[in-house]
N, C-alpha and C positions, 0 to 999 in steps of 0.2 A: 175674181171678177164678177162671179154671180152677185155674190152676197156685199160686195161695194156698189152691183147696179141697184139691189134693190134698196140699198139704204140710200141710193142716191135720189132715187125716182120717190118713196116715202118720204126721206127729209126736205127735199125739196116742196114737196105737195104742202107737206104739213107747213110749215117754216114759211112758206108765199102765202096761203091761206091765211094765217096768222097775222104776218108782219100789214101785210093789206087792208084786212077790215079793222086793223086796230080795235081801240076800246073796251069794252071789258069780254069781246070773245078774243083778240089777241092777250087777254090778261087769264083767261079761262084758260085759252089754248098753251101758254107757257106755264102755268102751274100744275098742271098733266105733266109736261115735258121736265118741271122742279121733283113731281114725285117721284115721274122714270130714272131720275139720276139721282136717286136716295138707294135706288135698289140697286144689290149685287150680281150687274151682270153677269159674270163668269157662273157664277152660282145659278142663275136663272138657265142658261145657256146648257150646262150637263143637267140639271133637272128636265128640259124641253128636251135634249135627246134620250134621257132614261126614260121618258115616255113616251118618245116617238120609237124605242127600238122594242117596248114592251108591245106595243095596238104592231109593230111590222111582225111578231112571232103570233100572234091571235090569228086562231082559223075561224075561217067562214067570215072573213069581214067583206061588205058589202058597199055600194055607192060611192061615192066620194074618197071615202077613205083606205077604199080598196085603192081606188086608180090612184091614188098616192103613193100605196105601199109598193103595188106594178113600178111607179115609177123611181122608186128610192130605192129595188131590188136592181133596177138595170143600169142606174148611175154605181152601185155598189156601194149606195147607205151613202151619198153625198147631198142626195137632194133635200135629204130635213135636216142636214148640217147648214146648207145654204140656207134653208129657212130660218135656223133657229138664230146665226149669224145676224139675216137681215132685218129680222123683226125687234131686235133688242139693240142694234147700233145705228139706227136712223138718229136717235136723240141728240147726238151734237151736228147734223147735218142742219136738222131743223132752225137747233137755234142761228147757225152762219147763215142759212138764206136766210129768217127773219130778220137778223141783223143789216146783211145787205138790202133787202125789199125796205128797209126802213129809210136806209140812207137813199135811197133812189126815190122814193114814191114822192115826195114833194119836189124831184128839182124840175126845171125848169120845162124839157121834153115832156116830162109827163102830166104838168100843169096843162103843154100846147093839145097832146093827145086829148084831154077832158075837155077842150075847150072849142074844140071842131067836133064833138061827139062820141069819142072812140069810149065803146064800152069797157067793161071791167074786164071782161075776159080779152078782152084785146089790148089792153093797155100790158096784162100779167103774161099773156104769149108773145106780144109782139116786139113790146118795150122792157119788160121787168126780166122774163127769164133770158135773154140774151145776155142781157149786163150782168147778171148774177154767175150764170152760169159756169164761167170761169175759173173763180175764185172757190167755186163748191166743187168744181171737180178736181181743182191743185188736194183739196181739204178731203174727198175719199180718195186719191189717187196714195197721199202720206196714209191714209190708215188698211191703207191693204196688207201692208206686213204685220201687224196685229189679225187679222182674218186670219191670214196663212199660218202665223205661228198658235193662236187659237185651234186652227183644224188638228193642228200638228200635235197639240197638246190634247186633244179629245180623240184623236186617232191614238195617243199610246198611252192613254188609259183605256181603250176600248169603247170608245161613245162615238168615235166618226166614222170613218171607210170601213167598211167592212173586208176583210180578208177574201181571197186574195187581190183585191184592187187597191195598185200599190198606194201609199202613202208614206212619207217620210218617218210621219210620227209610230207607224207599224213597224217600220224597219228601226228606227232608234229604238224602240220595246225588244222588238226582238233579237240585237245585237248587242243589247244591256248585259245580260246574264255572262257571255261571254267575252266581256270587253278588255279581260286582262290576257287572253290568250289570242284573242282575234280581235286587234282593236280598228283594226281597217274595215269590219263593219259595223260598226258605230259612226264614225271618226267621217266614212264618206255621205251619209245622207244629214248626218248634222255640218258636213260644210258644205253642202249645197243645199241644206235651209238658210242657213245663215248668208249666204251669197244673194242667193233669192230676195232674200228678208232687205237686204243692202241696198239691191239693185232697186229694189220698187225706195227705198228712202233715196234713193239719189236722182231716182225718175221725178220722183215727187218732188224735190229740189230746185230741178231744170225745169219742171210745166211750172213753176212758181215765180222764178226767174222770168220765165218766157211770157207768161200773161203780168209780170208786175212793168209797167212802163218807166217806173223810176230808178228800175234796176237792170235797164237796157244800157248796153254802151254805147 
């Protein structure tokens, strides 16, 4: 939930910014967003935690980066998973709200808004992000199970939670070795990834359903 709010709250920023001033800074602003999706997230993702887990073993760290590592010791090494999550999966948020902000910003409401005075920033809180809003949160709601099973796979190579603060992906590692004599632990934290993993696609489903008006009964 962390790491879907913040790609929610980023893609949306970026992606309204964009689709709005149009012109050649929504053409800048989407060619930034062409090169983020040239690079190998998952790759980017364990290299930002091999270096957020090497500056969290460094002594004497000081300012800012201290009060990070305080805080990444008391989540139990989740809070620069949450980082590293949000700062690299905003990119298809972005382009859904630009896509929606585009199909909105000419019709007709937002024509009457400019035409009584309603500024920019009031047209994009008042009018833009309500209508968008919907449809971007149906769009991180589906990619939550990616997050989860992402953490899952960087907790059991050793780049997410740190021990003992459980995670699924810790207990699949450490159930692996003896899975042919003890296969009940294995077997139970991987079906209740997988159930998890279901539940948020089926959630994501129904909030899809539920905001699409054409597929009401």
């Amino acid at each position: 939930f962390v790491a879907a709010t913040v790609s929610l709250v980023l893609g949306i920023a970026y992606g309204t910014v964009s689709g709005y001033l149009g012109g050649w800074v929504d053409n800048l602003m989407m060619r930034i967003v062409d090169f983020l999706y040239g690079l190998p997230v998952l790759i980017i993702i364990i290299l930002m935690q091999v270096y957020f887990k090497a500056v969290s073993r460094r002594q004497g760290l000081t300012g800012i980066m201290a009060a990070l590592v305080r805080i990444d010791a008391a989540m139990g090494g989740l809070f620069f998973v949450f980082i590293a999550l949000g700062l690299v999966n905003w990119i298809g948020m972005a382009r859904i709200a630009r896509g929606q902000v585009l199909s909105y910003r000419e019709r007709e409401f937002i024509e009457a808004a400019r035409a009584v005075g309603v500024g920019s920033l009031g047209i994009i809180f008042r009018h833009l992000l309500p209508n968008i809003l919907g449809p971007c949160i149906v769009a991180e709601t589906l990619a939550i199970p990616g997050y989860i099973m992402t953490e899952a796979f960087l907790s059991y190579i050793g780049l997410g939670a740190n021990p003992p603060t459980p995670s699924w992906g810790i207990m699949i590692n450490e159930g692996f070795q003896g899975i042919r004599s003890y296969p009940h632990v294995i077997l139970v934290p991987a079906a209740a990834l997988t159930l998890t993993v279901l539940a948020f696609n089926f959630l994501g489903d129904g909030l899809r359903d539920a905001f699409d008006p054409r597929l009401r009964q």
